[in-house]
C-alpha positions in Angstrom: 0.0 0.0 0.0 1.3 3.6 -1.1 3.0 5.6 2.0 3.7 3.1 4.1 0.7 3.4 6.0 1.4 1.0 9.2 4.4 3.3 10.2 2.5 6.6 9.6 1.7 8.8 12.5 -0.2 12.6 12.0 2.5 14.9 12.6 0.3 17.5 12.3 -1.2 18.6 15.9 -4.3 20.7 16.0 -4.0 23.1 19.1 -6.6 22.7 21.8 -10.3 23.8 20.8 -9.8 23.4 16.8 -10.6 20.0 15.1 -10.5 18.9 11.1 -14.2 20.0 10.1 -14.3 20.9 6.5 -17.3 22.3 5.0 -17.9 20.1 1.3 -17.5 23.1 -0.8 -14.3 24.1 1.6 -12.8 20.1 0.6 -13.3 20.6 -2.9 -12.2 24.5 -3.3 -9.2 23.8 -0.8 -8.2 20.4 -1.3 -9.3 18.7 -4.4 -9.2 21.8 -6.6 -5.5 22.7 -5.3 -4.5 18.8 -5.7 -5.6 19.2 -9.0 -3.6 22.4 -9.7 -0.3 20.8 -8.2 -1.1 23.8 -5.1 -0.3 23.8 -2.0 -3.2 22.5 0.5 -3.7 24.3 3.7 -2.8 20.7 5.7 -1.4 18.4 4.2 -2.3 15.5 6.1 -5.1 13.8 3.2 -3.1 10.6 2.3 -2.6 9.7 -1.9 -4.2 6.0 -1.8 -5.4 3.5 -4.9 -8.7 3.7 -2.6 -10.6 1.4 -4.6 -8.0 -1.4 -3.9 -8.5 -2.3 -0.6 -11.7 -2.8 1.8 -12.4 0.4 4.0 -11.3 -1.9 7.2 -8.0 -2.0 5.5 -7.3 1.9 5.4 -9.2 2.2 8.8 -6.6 0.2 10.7 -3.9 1.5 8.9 -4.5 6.0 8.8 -5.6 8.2 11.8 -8.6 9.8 11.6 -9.2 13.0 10.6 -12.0 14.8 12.6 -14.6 13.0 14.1 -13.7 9.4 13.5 -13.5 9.7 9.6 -10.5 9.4 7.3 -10.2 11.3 4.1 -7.8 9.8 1.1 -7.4 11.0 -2.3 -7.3 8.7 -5.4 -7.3 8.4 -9.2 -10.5 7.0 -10.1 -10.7 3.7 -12.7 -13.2 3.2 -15.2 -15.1 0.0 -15.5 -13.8 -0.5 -19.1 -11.4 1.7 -21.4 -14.1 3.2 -23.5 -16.7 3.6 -20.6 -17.7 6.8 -18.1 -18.5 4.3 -15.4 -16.4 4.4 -12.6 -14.9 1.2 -11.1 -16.1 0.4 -7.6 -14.5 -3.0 -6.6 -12.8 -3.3 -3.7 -11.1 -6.4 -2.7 -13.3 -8.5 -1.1 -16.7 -5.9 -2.2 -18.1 -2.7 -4.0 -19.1 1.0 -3.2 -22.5 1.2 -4.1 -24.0 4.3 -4.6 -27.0 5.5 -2.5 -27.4 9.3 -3.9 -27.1 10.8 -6.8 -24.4 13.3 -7.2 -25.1 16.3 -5.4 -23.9 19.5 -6.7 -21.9 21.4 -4.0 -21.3 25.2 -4.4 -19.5 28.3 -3.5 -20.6 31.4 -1.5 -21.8 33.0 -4.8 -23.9 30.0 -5.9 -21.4 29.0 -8.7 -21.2 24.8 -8.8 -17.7 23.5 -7.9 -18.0 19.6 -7.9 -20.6 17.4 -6.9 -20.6 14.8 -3.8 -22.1 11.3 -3.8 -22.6 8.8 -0.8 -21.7 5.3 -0.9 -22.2 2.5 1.4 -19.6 -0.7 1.2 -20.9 -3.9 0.3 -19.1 -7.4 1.5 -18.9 -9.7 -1.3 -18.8 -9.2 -5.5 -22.1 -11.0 -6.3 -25.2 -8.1 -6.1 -27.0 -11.3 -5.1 -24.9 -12.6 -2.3 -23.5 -9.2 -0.9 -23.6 -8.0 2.7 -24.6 -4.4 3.4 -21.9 -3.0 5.7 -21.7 -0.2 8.0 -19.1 1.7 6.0 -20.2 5.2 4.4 -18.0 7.0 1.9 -18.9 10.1 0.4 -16.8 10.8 -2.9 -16.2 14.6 -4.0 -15.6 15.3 -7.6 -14.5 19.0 -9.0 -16.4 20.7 -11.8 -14.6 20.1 -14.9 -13.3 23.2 -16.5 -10.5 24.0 -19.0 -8.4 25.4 -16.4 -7.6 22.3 -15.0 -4.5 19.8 -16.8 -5.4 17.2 -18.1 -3.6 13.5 -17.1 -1.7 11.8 -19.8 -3.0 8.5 -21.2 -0.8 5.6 -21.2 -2.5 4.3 -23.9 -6.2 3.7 -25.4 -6.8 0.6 -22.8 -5.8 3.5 -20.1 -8.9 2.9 -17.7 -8.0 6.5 -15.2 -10.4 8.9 -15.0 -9.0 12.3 -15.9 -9.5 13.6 -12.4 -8.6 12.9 -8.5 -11.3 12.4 -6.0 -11.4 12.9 -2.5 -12.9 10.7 -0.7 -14.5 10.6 3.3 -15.3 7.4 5.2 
């Protein structure tokens, strides 16, 4: 797993009174956006995962938390096939399944910045066989605009999204 995870400890220590509590159109105008842009992020303790690799107990017993017991993780995003717009929600042993539709999330002056979806995790790869678990992820994705660079492509088979998402469990 990237940043080797088990030996990682916060080194960043919020003074008394002040706790992580982003606002969603603060994560995506502070954090996602300025990951995007290569900008510096106000803290910089949101981990670069493959999120969709490993089961959310995985990443649980391996990061601190972040706030009030949640952990935030920012990843590249895989399509289900080359030519699709699906995303890829597999994950080891089971699947993010969406339970919203995307919600747009805006700025002060009304102007859409991304959109946030929830997910819940699902034990098992069958739809028919799967266990609902407890898990809740909810996936942040910036407005696309021309501003932002594109990723290269490897080649056509190249299943990446274009974009980084953040994502809360």
């Amino acid at each position: 797993m990237e940043n080797n995870h088990q030996d990682y400890e916060s080194a960043y220590q919020y003074p008394p009174g002040y706790r992580f509590a982003p606002k969603d159109e603060e994560l995506i105008a502070e954090y996602l956006v300025k990951k995007i842009n290569n900008q510096p992020i106000p803290i910089d303790e949101i981990r670069v995962v493959d999120f969709y690799k490993y089961n959310p107990d995985t990443y649980s017993g391996g990061y601190p938390t972040l706030g009030d017991n949640e952990w935030y993780f920012f990843t590249l995003r895989n399509k289900k096939n080359p030519k699709g717009s699906r995303p890829d929600r597999t994950a080891n042993n089971g699947y993010w399944r969406a339970t919203t539709a995307d919600t747009p999330i805006k700025n002060i002056d009304g102007v859409t910045i991304g959109s946030k979806r929830s997910l819940n995790f699902w034990e098992g790869l069958h739809p028919n066989r799967s266990i609902k678990t407890d898990w809740i992820m909810h996936e942040f994705i910036a407005a696309t605009n021309n501003q932002q660079p594109s990723r290269n492509k490897r080649d056509r088979n190249d299943t990446k999204f274009d974009d980084w998402a953040l994502c809360r469990i």
